[in-house]
C-alpha positions in Angstrom: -8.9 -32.2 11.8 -8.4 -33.2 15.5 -10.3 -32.5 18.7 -7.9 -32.5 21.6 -7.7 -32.4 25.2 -5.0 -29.9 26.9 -2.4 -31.4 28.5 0.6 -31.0 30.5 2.7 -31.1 27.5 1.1 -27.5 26.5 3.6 -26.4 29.3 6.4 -27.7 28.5 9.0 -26.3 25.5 9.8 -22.8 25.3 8.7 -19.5 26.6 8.1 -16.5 25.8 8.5 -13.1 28.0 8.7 -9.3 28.1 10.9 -7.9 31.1 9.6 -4.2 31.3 11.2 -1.5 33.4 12.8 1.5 33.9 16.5 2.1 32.6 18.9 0.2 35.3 16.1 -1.9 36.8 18.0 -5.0 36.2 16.3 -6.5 32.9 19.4 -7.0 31.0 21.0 -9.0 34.1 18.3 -10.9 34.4 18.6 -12.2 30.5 22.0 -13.0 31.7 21.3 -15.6 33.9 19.5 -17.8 31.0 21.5 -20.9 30.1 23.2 -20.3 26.7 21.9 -17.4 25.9 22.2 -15.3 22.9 22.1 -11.3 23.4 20.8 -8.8 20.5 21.9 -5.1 21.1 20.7 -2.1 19.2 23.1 0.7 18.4 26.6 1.8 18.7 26.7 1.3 22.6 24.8 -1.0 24.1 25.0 -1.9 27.6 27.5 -4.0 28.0 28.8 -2.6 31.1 26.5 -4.7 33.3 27.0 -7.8 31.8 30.6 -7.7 30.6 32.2 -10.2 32.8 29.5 -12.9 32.4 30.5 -14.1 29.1 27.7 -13.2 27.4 27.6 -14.0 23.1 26.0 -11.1 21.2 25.5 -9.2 18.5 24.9 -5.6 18.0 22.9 -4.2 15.2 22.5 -1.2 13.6 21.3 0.5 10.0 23.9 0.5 8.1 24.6 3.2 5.5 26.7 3.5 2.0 29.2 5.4 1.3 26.5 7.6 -0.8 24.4 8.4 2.4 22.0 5.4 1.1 20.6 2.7 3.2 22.8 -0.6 2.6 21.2 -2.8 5.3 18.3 -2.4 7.7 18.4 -3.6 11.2 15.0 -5.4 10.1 16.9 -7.3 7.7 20.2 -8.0 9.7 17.5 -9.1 12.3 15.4 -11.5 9.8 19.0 -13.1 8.6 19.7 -13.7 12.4 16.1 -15.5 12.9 16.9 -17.5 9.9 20.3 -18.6 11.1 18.6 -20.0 14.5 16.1 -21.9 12.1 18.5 -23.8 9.8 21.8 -23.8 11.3 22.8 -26.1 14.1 24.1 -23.8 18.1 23.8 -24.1 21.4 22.0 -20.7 22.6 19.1 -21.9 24.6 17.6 -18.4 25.3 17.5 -15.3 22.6 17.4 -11.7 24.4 16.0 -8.6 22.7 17.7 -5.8 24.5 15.4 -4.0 24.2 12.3 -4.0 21.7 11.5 -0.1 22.2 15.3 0.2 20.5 14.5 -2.2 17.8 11.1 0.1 17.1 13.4 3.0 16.7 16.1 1.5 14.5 13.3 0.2 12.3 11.7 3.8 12.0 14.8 5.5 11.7 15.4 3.2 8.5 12.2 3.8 7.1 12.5 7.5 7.8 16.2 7.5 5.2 14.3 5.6 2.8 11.6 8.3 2.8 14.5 11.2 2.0 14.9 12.4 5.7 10.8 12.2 6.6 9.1 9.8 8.4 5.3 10.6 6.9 1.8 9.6 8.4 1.5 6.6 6.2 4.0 5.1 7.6 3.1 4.4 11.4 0.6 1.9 9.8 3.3 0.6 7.7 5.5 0.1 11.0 3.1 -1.1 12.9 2.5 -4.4 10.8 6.0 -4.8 10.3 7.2 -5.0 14.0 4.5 -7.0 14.5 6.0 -9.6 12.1 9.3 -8.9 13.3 8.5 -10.3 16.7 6.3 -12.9 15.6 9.3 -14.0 14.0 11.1 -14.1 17.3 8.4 -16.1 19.5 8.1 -18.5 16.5 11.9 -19.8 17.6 11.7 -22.9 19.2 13.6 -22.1 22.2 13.1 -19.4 24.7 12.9 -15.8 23.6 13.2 -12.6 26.2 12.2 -9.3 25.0 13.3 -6.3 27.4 11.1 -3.0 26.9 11.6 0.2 28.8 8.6 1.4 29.7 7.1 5.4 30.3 4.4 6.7 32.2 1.1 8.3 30.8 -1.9 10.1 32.3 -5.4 9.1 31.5 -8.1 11.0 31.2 -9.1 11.5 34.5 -5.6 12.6 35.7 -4.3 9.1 36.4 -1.2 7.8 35.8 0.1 4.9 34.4 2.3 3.1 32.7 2.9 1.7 29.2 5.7 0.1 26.5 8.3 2.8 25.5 6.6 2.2 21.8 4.6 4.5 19.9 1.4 3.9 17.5 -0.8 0.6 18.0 2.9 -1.3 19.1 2.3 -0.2 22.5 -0.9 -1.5 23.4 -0.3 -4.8 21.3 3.3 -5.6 22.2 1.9 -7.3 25.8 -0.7 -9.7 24.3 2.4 -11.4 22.0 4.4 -13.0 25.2 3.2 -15.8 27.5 4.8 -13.9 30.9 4.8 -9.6 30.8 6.5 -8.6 34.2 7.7 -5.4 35.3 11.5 -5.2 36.5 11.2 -3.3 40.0 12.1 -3.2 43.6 10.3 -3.2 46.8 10.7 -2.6 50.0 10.6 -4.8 53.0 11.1 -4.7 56.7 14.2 -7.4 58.2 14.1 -8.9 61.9 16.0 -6.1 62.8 13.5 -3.6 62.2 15.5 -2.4 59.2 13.8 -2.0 55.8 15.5 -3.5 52.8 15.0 -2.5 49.5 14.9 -5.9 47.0 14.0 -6.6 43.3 11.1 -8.8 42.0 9.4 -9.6 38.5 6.1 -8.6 39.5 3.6 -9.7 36.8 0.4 -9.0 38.8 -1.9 -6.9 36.7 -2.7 -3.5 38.5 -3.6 0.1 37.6 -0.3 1.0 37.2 0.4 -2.1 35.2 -2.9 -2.7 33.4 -1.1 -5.1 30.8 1.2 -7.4 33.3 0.4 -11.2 33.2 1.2 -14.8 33.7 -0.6 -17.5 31.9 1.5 -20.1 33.4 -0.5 -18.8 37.3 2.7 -20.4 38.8 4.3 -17.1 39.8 2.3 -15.8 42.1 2.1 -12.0 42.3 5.4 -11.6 41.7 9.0 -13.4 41.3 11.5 -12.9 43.4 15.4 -12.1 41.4 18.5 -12.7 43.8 20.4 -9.8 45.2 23.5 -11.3 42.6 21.3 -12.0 39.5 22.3 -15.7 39.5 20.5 -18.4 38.7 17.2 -16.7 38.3 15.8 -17.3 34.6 15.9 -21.1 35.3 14.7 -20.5 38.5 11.6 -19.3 37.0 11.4 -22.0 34.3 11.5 -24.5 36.8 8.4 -22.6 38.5 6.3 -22.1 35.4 6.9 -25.8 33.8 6.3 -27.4 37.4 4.0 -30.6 37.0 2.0 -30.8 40.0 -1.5 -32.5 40.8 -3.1 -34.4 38.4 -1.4 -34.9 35.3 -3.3 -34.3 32.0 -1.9 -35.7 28.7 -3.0 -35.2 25.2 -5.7 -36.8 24.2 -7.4 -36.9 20.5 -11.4 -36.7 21.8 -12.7 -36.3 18.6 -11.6 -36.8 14.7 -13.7 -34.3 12.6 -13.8 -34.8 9.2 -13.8 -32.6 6.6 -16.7 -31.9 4.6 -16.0 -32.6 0.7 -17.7 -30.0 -1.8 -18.7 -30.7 -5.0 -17.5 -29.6 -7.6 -19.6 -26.9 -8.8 -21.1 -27.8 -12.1 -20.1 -25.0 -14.7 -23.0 -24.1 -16.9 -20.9 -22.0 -19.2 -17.2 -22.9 -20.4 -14.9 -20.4 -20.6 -14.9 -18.1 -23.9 -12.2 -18.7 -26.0 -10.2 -15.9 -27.3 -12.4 -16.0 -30.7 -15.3 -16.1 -28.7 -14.0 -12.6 -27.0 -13.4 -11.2 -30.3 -16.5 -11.7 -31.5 -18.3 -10.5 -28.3 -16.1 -7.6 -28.8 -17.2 -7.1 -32.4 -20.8 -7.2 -30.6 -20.1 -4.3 -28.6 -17.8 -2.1 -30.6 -19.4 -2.2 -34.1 -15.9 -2.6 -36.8 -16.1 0.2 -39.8 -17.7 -2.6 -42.1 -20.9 -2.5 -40.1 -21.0 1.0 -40.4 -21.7 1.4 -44.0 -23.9 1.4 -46.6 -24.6 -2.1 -47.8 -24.4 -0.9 -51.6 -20.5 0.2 -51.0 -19.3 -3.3 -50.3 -15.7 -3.0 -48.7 -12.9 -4.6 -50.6 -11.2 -7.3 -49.5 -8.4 -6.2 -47.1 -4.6 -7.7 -45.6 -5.3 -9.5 -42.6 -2.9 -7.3 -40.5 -4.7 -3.9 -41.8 -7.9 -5.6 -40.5 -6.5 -5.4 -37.0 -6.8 -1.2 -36.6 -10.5 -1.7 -37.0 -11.5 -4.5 -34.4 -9.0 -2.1 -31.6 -10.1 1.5 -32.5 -14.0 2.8 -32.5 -14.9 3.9 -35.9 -15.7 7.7 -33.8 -11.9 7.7 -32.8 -9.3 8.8 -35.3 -6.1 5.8 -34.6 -4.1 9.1 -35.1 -5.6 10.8 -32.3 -4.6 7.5 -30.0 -2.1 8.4 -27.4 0.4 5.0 -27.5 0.3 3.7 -23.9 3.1 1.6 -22.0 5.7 -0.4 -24.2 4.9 -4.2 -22.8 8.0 -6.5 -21.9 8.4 -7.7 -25.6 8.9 -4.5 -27.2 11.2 -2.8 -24.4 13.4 -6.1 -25.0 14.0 -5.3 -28.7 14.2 -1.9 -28.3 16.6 -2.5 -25.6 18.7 -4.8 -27.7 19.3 -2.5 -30.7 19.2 0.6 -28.3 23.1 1.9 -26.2 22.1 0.2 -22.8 22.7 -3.6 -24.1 25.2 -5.3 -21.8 25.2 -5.1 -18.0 25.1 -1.5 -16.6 27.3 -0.7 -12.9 25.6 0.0 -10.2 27.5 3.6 -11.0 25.9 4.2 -14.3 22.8 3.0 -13.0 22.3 5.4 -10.4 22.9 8.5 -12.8 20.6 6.8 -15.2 18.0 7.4 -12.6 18.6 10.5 -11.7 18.4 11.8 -15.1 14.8 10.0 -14.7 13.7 11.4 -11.7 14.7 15.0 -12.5 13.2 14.6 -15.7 9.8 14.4 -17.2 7.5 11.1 -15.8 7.6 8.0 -17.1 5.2 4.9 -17.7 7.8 1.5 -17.3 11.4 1.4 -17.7 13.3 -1.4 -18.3 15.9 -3.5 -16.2 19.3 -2.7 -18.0 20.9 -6.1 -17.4 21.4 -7.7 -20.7 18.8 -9.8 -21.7 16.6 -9.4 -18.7 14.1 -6.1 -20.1 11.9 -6.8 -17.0 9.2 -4.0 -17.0 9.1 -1.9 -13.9 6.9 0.5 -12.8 6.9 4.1 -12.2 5.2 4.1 -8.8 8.1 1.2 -7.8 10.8 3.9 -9.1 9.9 6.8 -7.2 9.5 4.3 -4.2 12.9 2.6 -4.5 14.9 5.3 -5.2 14.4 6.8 -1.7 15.8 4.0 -0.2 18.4 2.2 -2.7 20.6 3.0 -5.8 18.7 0.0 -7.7 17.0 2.1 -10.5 17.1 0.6 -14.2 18.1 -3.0 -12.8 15.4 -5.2 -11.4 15.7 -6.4 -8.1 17.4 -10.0 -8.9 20.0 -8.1 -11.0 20.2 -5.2 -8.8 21.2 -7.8 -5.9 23.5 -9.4 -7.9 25.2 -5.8 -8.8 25.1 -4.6 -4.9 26.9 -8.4 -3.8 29.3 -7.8 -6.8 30.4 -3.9 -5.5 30.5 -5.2 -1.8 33.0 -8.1 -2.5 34.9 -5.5 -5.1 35.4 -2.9 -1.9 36.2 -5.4 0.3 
């Protein structure tokens, strides 16, 4: 472990930054005038109007459903496999643009509200919250330079202020800002001419105010706020240019300090681990077998060694006929699944009605993935779960991928 000084290389590389605004303020022009960059849309119409002769790459995204009403692919997946693309293949976008995050919220809630049947329940705003949070730590994590465009709404406080805040809901809104290195606000300001006339103009202000409690710069290079041309050209690298600036005294990196690591012992272990004999006979301790029980003048037979097992597992008070047989394990669903009509692979058809004739029938402990030679053990609570969101039931989820890749390439 190192000890270092800060340096100017801290400033260099990519960065990270929220454009807030109102709806037409001008954040998705701005994006535009990054060098390479790479737009992400939400939905069936994005705005494309503003930007369409610019040449701009993009993609749009959207949950998409099956033919059965079903969810077949998330945005938050379509988005993760875009992230992962950036990581391991080889392009040229310098700059990645969210247009906007609020919509990516929304498509992520809508998803989660069809895999819940059509309801979006309380449980689930902590569920979204943690994953949008990883969603756009996944962003900022690219090395190049991500922009995330919010819309933003205004709020009253308790004292009959208003302000305003991310177009999020739940704890997004108030974490969103602390993610980015630059939060600025998209809007336009007026100013008098030498002609007396007053000019309405646009700036990135990223000046924190009451208003804007969450707006910031930690590169201080912007001032209060940054001005964007009349034509939107030029201005993204304009501002990179700003914030990456060396001037004064140069600091570089400097190791001050190598801290080494403290090496713990061992502990010494004063007992070693019982041995499954060792269990057994604790057990026998605890649970007194039906040859403790009685009279020492009745000596007890010699008995099979499997017939001694019923003993050792059932307390001589409880009958082994009044034992209620719990969950099949994974050995014993694979045999019965063997000799039983489901050997071979099921279709994804035949699996669905196999699970509906589950779910509309009386509860069960495990079931068993369908897929020949497979038997893995699945259960319940992981079946009423998956089958509000996918037609997986009675294959597990390696087979089940396989079966949903195998139907996708047979439609196409």
């Amino acid at each position: 472990m190192q000890i270092e000084m800060t340096g100017i290389e801290d400033r260099q590389g990519p960065w990270k930054l929220a454009v807030c605004g109102f709806a037409g303020s001008g954040k998705t022009m701005f994006g535009s005038t990054a060098r390479n960059p790479l737009f992400v849309f939400f939905g069936e119409h994005p705005r494309l109007k503003s930007v369409a002769t610019r040449g701009i790459p993009h993609v749009k995204l959207s949950n998409e459903l099956g033919l059965d009403g079903l969810l077949a692919a998330s945005v938050q997946d379509q988005l993760q496999a875009l992230v992962m693309h950036l990581v391991l293949q080889e392009h040229d976008y310098d700059t990645l643009v969210i247009d906007t995050g609020d919509e990516l919220f929304q498509q992520m809630k809508a998803a989660r509200t069809v895999k819940n049947g059509g309801e979006f329940k309380i449980g689930d705003w902590s569920w979204i919250g943690d994953a949008y949070r990883e969603v756009i730590a996944g962003l900022i994590d690219l090395p190049m330079n991500v922009i995330v465009n919010y819309h933003v709404k205004t709020s009253s406080d308790e004292e009959g202020g208003t302000y305003r805040e991310l177009a999020l809901q739940g704890s997004a809104k108030d974490e969103a800002p602390g993610w980015f290195d630059i939060v600025g606000i998209m809007d336009t300001y007026v100013v008098t001419d030498e002609d007396g006339a007053d000019v309405t103009r646009r700036a990135l202000s990223v000046q924190s105010s009451r208003l804007y409690p969450w707006a910031k710069d930690h590169s201080y290079a912007l001032g209060t706020r940054f001005e964007v041309s009349h034509d939107f050209v030029g201005d993204f690298p304009r501002l990179l240019e700003l914030v990456n600036a060396e001037e004064g005294e140069q600091i570089s990196h400097e190791v001050l300090e190598e801290v080494a690591k403290k090496e713990v012992a061992t502990p010494e272990i004063r007992q070693g681990i019982p041995s499954p004999v060792d269990l057994q006979e604790k057990k026998k301790d605890v649970v007194p077998d039906a040859q403790d029980v009685l009279p020492e003048t009745e000596p007890i037979p010699p008995q099979e060694e499997e017939a001694a097992v019923a003993p050792e597992e059932t307390p001589v008070s409880v009958s082994s006929s009044d034992i209620t047989p719990g969950p099949v394990d994974g050995d014993s669903v694979a045999e019965e699944q063997e000799s039983g009509p489901e050997q071979g692979e099921v279709s994804v058809e035949e699996a669905v009605e196999n699970v509906e004739e589950v779910l509309n029938g009386e509860e069960v402990e495990v079931y068993a993935c369908a897929h020949e030679g497979c038997a893995e053990v699945v259960e319940n609570d992981d079946l009423r779960e998956l089958s509000q969101i996918r037609f997986r039931q009675n294959l597990c989820r390696q087979h089940f991928s396989e079966a949903i890749k195998k139907r996708k390439d047979t439609n196409a």
